[in-house]
N, C-alpha and C positions, 0 to 999 in steps of 0.2 A: 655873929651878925656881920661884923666887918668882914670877917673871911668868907664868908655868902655872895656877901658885894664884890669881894674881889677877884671872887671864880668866876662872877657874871661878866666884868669887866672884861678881864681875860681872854672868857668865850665868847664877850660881842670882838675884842679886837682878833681871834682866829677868825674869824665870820667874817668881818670887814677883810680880814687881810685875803681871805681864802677867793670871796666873790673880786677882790679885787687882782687876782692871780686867773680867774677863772675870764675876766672882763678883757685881762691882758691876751691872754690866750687865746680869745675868739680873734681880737682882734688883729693878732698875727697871723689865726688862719685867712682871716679874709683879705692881709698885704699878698699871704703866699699866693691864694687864690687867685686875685687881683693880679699878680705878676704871670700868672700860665695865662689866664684869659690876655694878657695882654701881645707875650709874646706870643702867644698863638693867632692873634689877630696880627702882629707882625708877621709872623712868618707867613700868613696865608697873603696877605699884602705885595710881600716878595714872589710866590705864586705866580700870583696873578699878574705881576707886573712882569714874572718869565712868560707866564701864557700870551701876556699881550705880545709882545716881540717874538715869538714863536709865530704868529699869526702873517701869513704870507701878505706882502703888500700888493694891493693892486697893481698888474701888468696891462702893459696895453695892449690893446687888442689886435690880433694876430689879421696880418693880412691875407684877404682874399688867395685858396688855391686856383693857379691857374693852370686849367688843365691841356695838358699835349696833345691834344686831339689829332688824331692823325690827317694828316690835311688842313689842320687848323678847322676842322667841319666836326661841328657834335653830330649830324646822323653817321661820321665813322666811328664814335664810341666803340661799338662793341665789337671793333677790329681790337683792340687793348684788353679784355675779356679775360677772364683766368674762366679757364673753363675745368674742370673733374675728368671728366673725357673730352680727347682731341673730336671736334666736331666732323662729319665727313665733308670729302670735297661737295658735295652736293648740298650742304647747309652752308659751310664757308663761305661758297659762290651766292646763296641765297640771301646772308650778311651783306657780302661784299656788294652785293648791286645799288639801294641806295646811299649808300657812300659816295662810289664812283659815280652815279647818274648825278649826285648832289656837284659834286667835284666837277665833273664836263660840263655846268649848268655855268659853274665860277670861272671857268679858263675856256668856255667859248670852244668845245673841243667834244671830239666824238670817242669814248672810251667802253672798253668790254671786260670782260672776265670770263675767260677759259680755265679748263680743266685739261692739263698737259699730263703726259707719258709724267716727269718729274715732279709734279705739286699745282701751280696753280700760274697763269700767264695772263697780266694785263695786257690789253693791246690796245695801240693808240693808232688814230688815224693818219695817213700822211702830213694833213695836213694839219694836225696839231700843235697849240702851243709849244714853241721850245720851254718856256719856265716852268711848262706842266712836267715834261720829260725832268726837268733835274731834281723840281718839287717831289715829284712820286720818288724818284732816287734814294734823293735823301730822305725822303720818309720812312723808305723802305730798309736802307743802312743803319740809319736807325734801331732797325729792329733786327737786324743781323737776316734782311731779307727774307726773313719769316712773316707770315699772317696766317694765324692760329696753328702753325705748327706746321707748316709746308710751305718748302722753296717757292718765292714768286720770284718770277721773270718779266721782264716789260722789255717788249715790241713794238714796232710799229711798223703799217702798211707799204711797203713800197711798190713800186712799180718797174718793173723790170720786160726787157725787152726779148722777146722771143727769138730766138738764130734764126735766120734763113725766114725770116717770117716779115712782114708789115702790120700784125696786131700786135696789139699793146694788152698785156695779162695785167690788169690791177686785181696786187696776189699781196700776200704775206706769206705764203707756205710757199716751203721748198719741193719741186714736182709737180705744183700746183695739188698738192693733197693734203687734207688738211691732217693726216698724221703725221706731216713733216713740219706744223707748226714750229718747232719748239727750236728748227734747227735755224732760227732767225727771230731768236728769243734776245734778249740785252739781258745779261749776265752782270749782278755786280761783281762778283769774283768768277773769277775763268776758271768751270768744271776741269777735273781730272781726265784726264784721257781714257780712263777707263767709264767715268760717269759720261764720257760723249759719245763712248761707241754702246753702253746702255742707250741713251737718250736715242741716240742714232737707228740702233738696228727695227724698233718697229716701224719707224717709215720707211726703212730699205724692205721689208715686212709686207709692206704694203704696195711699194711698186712690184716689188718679186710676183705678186699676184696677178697684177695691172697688165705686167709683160710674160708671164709665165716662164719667168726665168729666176733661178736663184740669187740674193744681193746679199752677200755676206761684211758686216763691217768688222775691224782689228784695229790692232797698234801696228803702225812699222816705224822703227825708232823715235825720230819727235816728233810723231803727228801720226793722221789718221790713214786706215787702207780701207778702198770699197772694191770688191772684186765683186765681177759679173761673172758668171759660169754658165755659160751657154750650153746647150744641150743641142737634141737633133731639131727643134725647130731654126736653130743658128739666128737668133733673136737678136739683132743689136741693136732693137730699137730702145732699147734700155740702157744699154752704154752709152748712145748718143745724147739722150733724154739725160741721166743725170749729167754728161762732159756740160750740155749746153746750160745747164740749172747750177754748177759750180762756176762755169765760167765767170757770172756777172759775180761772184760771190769772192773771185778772186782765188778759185781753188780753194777756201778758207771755213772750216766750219768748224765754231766755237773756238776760234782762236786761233787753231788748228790747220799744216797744210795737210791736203786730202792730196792722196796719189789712187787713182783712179784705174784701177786694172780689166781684163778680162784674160777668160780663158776657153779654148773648148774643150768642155764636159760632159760632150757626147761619146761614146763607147765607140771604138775601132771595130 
């Protein structure tokens, strides 16, 4: 009986001592547990606290573009255009008008847009603003004298006095034709000599017709040659006509002096 009792004893104190190993043991998993939850709620802490400082800080607010409008006039906008295809001079021109009509409105002045032998030519009135003339300059320098992809030139109207005459030609064109616009054009850079006897020879083109005499233009060393080749009508009204249309000009076109020749090119 005693030894009965003392195996009971025994196996309550392995019981006692087993649930008490078993009571330890939960309770170490839930230190370990308790320690991941914890540090994971740290580390997500530090997270967040990189996310927060990763977070761009408010900038201030970006000032107003101010745009270069050509002429300082928004209806020139779409002279600054990126276009896919260069537009023709016949749309260019169709742009360019309320721009410029807007522009002569602001400077009190009478302005055009032609379509020249080389690309495209303002023309201003005689009596035009001077600030307009440097304003358009520099607008146009600007843009390396381009609008929409073709040389512009700016002119203006003078009045020049006829030889041997007492009328007054208020003219811009040289010959008084207006295919010689271009040869009393304002040039921000002074053409080639070669690009001035192109520009040149359709108006010589067009007196040849006028006087039914040949006008051929060249290079003769630094500057320009116009010879007349007279044939058997012996025409020098054409010679006279351009000596007296260089004259006021200084002998001078495009920068250029002009030596002024003839020959007879009528057959022996």
């Amino acid at each position: 009986m005693k030894n009965t009792n003392k195996i009971s004893a025994i196996a309550a104190v392995i019981v006692a001592g087993a649930a008490l190993i078993g009571t330890c043991a939960q309770a170490e998993d839930r230190s370990m547990y308790g320690g991941i939850v914890l540090e994971s709620i740290a580390a997500a802490d530090i997270q967040a606290a990189n996310d927060q400082d990763s977070i761009p800080s408010p900038q201030p607010a970006a000032e107003p573009v101010e745009y270069d409008w050509f002429m300082n006039d928004h209806l020139c906008a779409p002279l600054d255009y990126m276009f896919v295809m260069q537009p023709t001079k016949k749309d260019a021109i169709g742009m360019l008008k309320p721009c410029l009509k807007s522009v002569a409105k602001t400077y009190s002045s009478n302005i055009k847009i032609e379509e020249t032998y080389a690309g495209l030519a303002v023309v201003l009135g005689r009596d035009s603003n001077p600030l307009l003339i440097e304003k358009l300059a520099g607008e146009l320098k600007k843009r390396g004298g381009r609008l929409f992809g073709y040389n512009v030139a700016i002119y203006v109207t003078v009045e020049l006095m006829e030889t041997g005459a007492d009328k007054k030609y208020s003219r811009r064109t040289f010959m008084l034709d207006e295919s010689c616009s271009i040869v009393d054009a304002m040039f921000l850079m002074q053409p080639s000599k070669e690009d001035a006897v192109r520009m040149l020879q359709p108006c010589l083109d067009s007196v040849s017709k006028k006087y039914y005499v040949p006008v051929v233009a060249s290079i003769r060393g630094q500057g320009l040659y116009i010879l007349v080749k007279l044939g058997d009508t012996d025409n020098y009204q054409a010679y006279k006509a351009l000596r007296d249309a260089l004259a006021p000009r200084g002998n001078m076109l495009f920068g250029y002096p002009v030596d002024l020749d003839m020959i007879d090119n009528s057959p022996i």
